[in-house]
N, CA, C and O of each residue as an XYZ file, in Angstrom:
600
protein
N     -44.652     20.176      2.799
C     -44.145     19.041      3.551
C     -43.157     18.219      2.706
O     -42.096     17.816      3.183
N     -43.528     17.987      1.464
C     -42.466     17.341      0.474
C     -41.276     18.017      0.238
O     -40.171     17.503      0.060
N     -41.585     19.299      0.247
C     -40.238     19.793      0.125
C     -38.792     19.823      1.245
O     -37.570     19.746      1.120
N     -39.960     20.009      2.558
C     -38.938     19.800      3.667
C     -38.018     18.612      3.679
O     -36.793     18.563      3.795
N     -39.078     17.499      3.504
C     -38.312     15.942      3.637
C     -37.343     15.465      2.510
O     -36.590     14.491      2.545
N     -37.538     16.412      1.450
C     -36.726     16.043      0.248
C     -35.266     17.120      0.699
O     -34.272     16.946     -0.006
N     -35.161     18.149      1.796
C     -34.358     18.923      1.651
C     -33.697     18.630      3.007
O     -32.547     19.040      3.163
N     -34.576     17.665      4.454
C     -33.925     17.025      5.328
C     -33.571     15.891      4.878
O     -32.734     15.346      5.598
N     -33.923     15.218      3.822
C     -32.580     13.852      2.910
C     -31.696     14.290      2.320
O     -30.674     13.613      2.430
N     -31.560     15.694      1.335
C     -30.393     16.045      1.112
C     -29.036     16.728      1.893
O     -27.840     16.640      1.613
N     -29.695     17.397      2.918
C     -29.004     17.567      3.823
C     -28.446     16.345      4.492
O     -27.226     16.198      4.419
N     -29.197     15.388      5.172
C     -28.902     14.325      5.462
C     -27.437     13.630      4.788
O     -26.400     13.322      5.376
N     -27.669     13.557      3.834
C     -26.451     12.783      2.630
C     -25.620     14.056      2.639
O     -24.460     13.651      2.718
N     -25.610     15.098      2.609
C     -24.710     15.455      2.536
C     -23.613     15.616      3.900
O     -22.404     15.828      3.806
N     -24.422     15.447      5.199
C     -23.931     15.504      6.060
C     -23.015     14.038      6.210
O     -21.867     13.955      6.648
N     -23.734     13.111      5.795
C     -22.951     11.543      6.011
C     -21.925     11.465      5.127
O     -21.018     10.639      5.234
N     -22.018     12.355      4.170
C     -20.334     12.280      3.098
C     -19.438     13.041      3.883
O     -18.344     12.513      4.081
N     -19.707     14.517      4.537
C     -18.764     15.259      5.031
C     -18.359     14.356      6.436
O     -17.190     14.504      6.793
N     -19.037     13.618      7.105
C     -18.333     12.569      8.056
C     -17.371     11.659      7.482
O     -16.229     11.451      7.893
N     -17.933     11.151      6.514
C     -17.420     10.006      5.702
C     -15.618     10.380      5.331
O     -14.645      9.658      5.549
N     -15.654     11.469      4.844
C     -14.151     12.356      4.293
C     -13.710     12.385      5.833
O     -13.559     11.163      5.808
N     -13.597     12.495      6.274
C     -13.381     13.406      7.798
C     -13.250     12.322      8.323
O     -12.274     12.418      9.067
N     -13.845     10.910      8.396
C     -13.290      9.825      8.953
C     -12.085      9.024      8.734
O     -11.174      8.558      9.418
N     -12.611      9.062      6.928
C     -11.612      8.666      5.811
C     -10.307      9.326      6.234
O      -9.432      8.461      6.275
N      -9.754     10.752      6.625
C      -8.758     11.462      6.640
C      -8.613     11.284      7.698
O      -7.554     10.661      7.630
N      -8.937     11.350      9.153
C      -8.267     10.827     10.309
C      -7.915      9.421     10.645
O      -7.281      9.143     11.663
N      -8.378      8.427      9.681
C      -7.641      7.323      9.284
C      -6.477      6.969      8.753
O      -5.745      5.982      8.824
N      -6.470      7.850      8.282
C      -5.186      8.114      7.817
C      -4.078      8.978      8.506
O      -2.870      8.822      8.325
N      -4.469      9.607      9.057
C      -3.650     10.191      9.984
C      -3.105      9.731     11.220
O      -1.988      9.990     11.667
N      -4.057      8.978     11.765
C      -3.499      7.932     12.807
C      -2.618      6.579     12.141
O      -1.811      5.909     12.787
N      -2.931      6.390     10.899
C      -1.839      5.280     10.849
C      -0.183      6.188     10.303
O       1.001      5.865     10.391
N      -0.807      7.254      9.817
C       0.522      8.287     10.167
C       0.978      8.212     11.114
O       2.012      7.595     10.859
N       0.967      8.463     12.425
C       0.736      8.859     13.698
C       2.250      8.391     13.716
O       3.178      9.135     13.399
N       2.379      7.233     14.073
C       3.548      6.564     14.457
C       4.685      6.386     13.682
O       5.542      5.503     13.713
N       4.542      7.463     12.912
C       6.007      7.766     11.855
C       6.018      6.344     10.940
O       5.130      5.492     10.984
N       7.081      6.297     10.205
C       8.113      4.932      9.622
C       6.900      4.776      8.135
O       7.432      4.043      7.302
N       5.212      5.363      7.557
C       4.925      5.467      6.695
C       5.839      6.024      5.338
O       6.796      6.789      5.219
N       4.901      5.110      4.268
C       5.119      5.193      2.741
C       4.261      5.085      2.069
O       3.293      4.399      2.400
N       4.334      5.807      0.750
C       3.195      5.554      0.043
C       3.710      4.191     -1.595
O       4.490      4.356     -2.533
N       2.881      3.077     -1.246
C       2.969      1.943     -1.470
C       1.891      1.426     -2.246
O       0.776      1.134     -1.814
N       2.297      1.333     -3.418
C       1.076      0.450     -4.648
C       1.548     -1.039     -4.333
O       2.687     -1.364     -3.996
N       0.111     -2.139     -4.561
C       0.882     -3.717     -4.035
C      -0.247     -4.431     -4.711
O      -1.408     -4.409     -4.303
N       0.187     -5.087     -5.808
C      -0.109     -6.480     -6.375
C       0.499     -7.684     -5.536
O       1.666     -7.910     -5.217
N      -0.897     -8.516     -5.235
C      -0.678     -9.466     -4.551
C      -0.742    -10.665     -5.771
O      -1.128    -10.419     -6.914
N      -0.360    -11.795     -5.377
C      -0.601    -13.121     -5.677
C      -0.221    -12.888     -7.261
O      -1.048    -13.139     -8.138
N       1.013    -12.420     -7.543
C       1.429    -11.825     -8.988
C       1.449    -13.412    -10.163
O       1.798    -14.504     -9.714
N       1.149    -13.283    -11.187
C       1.194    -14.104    -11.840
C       2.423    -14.873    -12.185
O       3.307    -14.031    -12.026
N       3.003    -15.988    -12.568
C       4.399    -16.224    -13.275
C       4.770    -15.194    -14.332
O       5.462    -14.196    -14.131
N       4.305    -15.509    -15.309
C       3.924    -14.419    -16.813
C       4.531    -13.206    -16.436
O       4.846    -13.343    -15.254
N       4.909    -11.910    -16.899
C       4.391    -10.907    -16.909
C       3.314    -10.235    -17.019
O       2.406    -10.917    -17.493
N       3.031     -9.175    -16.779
C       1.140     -8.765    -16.652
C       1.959     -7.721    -16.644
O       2.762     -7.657    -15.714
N       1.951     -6.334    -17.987
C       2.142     -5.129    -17.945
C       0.749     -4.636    -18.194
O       0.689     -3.534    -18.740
N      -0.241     -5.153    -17.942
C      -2.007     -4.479    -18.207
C      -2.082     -3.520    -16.954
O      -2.705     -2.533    -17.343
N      -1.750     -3.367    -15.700
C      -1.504     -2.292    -15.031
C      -2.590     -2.924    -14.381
O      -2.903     -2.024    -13.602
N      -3.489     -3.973    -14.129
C      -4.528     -4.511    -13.372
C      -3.574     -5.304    -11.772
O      -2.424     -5.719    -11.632
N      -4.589     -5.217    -10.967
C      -4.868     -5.740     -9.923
C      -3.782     -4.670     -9.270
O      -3.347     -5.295     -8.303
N      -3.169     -3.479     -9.296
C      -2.667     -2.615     -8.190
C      -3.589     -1.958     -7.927
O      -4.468     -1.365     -8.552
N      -3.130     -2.217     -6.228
C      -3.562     -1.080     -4.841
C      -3.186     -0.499     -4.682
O      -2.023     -0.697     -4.328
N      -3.552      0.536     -4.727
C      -2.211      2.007     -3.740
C      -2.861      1.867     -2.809
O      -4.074      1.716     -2.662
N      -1.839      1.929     -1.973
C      -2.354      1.790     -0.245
C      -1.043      2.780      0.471
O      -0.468      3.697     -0.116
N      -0.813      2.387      1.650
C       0.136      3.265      1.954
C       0.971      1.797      3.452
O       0.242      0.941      3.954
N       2.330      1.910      3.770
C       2.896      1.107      4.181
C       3.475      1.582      5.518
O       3.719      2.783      5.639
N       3.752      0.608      6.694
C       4.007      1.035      8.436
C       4.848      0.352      8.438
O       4.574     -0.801      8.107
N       6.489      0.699      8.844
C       7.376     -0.074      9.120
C       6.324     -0.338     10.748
O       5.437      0.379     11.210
N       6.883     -1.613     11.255
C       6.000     -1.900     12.849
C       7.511     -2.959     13.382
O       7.386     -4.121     13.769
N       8.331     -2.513     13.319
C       9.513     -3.968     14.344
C       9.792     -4.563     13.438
O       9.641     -3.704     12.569
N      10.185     -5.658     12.806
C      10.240     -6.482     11.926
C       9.129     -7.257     10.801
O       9.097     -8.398     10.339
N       8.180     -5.942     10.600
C       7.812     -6.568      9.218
C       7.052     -4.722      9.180
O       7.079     -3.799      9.995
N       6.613     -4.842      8.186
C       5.657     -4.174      7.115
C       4.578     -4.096      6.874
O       4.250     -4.509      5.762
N       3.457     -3.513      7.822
C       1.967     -3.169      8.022
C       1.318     -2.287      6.339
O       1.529     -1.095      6.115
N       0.642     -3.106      5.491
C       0.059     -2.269      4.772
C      -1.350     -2.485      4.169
O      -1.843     -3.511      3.700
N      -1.992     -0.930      4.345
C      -3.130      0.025      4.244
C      -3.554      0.114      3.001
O      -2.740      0.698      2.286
N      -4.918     -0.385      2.234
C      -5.491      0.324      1.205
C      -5.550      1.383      1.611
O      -5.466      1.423      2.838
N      -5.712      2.731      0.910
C      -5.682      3.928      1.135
C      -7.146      4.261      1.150
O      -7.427      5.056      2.047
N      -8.440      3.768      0.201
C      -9.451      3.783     -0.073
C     -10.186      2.537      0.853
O     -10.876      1.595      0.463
N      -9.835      2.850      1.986
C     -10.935      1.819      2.809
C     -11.020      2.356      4.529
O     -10.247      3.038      5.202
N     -12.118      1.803      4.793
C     -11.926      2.326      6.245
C     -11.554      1.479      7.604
O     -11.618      1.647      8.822
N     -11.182      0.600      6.796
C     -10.930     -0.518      7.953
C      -9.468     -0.060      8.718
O      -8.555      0.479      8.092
N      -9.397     -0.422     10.435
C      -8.492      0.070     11.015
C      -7.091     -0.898     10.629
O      -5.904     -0.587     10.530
N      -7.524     -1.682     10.529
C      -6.202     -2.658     10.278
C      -5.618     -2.889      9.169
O      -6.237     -2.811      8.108
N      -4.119     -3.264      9.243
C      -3.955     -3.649      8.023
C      -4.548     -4.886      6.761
O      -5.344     -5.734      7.163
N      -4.218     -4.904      5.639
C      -4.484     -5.820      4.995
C      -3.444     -6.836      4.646
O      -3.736     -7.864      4.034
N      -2.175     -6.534      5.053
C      -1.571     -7.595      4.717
C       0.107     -7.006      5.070
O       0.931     -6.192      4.653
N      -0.039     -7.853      5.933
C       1.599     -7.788      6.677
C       2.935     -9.059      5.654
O       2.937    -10.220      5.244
N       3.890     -7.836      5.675
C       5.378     -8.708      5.128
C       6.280     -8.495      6.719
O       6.501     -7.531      7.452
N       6.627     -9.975      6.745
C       7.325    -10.058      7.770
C       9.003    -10.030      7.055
O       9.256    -10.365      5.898
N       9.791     -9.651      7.852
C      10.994     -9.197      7.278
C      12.086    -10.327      6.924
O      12.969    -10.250      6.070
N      11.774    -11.511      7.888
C      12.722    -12.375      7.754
C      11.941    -13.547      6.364
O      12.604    -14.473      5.895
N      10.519    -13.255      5.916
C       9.963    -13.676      5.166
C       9.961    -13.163      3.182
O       9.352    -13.627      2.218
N      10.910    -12.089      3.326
C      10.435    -11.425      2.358
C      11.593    -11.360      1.206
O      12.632    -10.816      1.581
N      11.571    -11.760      0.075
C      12.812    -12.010     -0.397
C      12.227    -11.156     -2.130
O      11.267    -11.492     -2.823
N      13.061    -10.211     -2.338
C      13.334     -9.265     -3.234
C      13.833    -10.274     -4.472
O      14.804    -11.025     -4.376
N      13.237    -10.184     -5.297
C      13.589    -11.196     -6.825
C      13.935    -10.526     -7.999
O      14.701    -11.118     -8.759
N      13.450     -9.192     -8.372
C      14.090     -8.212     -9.255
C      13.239     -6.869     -8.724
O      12.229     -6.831     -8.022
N      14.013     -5.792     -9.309
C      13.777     -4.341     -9.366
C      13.244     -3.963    -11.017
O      13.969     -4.432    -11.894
N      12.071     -3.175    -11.466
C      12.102     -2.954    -12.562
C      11.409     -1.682    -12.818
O      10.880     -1.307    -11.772
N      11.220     -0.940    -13.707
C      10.105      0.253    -13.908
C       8.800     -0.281    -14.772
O       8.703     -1.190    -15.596
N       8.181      0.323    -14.431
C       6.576      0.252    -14.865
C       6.598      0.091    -16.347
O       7.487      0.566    -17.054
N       5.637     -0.563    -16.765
C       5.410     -1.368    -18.431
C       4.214     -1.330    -18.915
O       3.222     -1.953    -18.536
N       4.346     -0.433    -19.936
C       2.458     -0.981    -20.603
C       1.669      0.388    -19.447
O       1.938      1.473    -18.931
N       0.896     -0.331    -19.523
C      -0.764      0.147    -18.627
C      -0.355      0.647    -17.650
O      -0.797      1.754    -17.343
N       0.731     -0.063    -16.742
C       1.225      0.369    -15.209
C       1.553      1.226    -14.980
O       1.457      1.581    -13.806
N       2.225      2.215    -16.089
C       2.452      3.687    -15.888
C       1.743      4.219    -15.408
O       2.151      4.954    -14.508
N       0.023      4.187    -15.737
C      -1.211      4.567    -16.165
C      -1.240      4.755    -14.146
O      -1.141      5.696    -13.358
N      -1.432      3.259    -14.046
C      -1.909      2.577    -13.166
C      -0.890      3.091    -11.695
O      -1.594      3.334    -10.716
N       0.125      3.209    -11.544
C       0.672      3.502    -10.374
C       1.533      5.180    -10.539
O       1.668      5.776    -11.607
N       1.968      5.613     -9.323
C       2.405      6.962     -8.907
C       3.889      6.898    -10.221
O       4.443      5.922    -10.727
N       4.141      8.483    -10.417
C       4.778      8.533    -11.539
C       6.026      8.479    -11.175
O       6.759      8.602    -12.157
N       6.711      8.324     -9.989
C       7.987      8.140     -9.762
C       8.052      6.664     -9.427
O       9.059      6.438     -8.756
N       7.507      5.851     -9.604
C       7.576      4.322     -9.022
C       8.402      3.679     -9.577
O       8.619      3.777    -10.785
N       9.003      2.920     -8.813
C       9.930      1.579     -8.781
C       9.233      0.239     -8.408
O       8.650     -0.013     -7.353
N       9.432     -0.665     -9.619
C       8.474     -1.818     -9.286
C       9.264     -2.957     -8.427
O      10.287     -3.343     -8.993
N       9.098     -3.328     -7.667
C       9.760     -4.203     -6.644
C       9.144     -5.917     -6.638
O       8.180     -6.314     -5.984
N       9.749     -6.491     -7.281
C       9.058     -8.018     -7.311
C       9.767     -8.877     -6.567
O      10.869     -9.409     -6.700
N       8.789     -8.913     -5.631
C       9.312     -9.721     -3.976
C       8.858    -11.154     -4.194
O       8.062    -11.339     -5.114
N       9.293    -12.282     -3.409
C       8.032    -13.124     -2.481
C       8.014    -12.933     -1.215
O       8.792    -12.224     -0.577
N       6.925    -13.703     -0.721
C       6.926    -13.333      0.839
C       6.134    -14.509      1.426
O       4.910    -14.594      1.527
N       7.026    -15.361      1.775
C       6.610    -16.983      1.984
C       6.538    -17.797      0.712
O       7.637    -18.026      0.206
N       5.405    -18.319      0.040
C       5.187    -18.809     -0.851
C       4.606    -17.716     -2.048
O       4.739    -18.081     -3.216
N       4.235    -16.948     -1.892
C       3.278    -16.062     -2.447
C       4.432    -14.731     -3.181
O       5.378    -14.123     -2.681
N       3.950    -14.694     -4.231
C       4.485    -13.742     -5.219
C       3.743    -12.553     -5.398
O       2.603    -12.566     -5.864
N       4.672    -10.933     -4.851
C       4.040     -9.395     -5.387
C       4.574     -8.497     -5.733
O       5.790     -8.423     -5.906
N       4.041     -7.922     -5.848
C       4.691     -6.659     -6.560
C       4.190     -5.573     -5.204
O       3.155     -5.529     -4.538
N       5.641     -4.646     -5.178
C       5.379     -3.372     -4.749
C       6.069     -2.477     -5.636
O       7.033     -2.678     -6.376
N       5.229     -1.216     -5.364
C       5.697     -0.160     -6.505
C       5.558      1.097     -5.412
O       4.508      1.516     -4.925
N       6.886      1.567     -5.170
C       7.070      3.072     -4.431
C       8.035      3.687     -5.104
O       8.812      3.203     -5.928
N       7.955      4.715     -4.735
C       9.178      5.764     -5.219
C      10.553      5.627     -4.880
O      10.712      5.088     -3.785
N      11.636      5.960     -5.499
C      13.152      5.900     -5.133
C      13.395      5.786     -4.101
O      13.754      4.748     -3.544
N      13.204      7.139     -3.503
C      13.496      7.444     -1.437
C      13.027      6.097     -0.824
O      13.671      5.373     -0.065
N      11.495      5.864     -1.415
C      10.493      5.131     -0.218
C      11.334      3.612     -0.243
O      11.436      2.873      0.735
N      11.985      3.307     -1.806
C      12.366      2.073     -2.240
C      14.207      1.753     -1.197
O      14.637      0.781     -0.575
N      14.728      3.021     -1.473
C      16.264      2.881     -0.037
C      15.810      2.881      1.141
O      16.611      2.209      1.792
N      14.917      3.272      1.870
C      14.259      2.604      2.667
C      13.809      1.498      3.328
O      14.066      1.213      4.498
N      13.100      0.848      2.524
C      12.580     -0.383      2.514
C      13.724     -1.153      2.226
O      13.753     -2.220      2.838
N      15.234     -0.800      1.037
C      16.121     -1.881      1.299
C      16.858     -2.068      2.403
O      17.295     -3.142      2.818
N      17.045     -0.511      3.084
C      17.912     -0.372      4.465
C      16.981     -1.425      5.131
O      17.223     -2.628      5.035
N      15.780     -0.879      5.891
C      15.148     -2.207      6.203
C      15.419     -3.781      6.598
O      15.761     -4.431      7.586
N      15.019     -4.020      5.072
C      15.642     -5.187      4.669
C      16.825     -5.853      5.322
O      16.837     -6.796      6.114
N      17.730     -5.213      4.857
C      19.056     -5.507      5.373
C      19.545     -5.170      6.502
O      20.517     -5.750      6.986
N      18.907     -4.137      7.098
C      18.912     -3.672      8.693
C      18.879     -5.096      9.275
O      19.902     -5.184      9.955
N      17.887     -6.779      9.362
C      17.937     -7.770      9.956
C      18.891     -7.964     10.757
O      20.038     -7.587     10.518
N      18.511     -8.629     11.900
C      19.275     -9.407     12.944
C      20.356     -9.665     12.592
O      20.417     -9.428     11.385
N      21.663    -10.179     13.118
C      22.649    -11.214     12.454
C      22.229    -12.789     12.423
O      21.476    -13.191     13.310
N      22.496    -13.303     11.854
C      21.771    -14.526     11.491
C      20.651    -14.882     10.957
O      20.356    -16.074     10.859
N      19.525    -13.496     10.352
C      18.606    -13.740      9.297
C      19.230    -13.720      8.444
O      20.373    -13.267      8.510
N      18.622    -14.284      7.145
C      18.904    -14.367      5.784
C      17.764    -13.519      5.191
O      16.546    -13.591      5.349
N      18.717    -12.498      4.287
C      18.370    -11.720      3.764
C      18.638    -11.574      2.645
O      19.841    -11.386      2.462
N      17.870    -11.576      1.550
C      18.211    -11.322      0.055
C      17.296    -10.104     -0.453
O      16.073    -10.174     -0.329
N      17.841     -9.126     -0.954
C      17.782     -7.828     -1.134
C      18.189     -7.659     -3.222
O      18.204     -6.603     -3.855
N      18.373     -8.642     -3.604
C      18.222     -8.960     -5.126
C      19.503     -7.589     -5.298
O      19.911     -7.261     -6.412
């Protein structure tokens, strides 16, 4: 009898991880779904200072959606995003490459992108392609937004 119940709990767990992946990955696939994705590392609430310790990046992954920028931890299961850049909000302050730890810490083709976006200071870090993109974007705006693209 012990053995059964010790071998219907392992089964058990193993069955709730193979859901777990399988949920995890069609989560991701539906926010695929609707094209205009990137894959997007994002330090929020960036310090004044520099910080090359390679701490506080997310890789997540990013949804153009109309005029702003839907983006996804990659490691979570929540359907929604975590934090939208609206386009007429978002102002590009320098371009730089990875320093210190951050190499470590984000994808090996990355471009570090130090935005604000309202009051609030971040960092995004994508690749070349993903980075002309996001400036077309940018500058794609209405006539009569203001747009600074650094």
């Amino acid at each position: 009898m012990e053995m059964f119940l010790a071998l219907l709990v392992g089964g058990l767990v193993i069955a709730l991880v193979v859901v777990g992946l399988f949920v995890f990955g069609l989560r991701r696939r539906l926010i695929q779904r609707s094209g205009g994705t990137f894959d997007c590392s994002l330090r929020w609430n960036v310090p004044e200072e520099p910080d090359a310790s390679g701490k506080g990046w997310i890789y997540g992954v990013a949804r153009y959606s109309g005029d702003r920028v839907e983006w996804f931890r990659v490691f979570s299961y929540a359907p929604r995003p975590r934090h939208f850049l609206e386009r007429a909000s978002v102002e590009v302050v320098a371009r730089r490459t990875p320093e210190g730890e951050e190499e470590l810490a984000l994808l090996s083709d990355a471009v570090v992108l130090e935005c604000r976006h309202d009051d609030t200071r971040l960092e995004l870090a994508m690749s070349e392609d993903a980075l002309t993109g996001f400036l077309a974007w940018l500058e794609a705006a209405p006539p009569g937004q203001r747009v600074n693209v650094a």
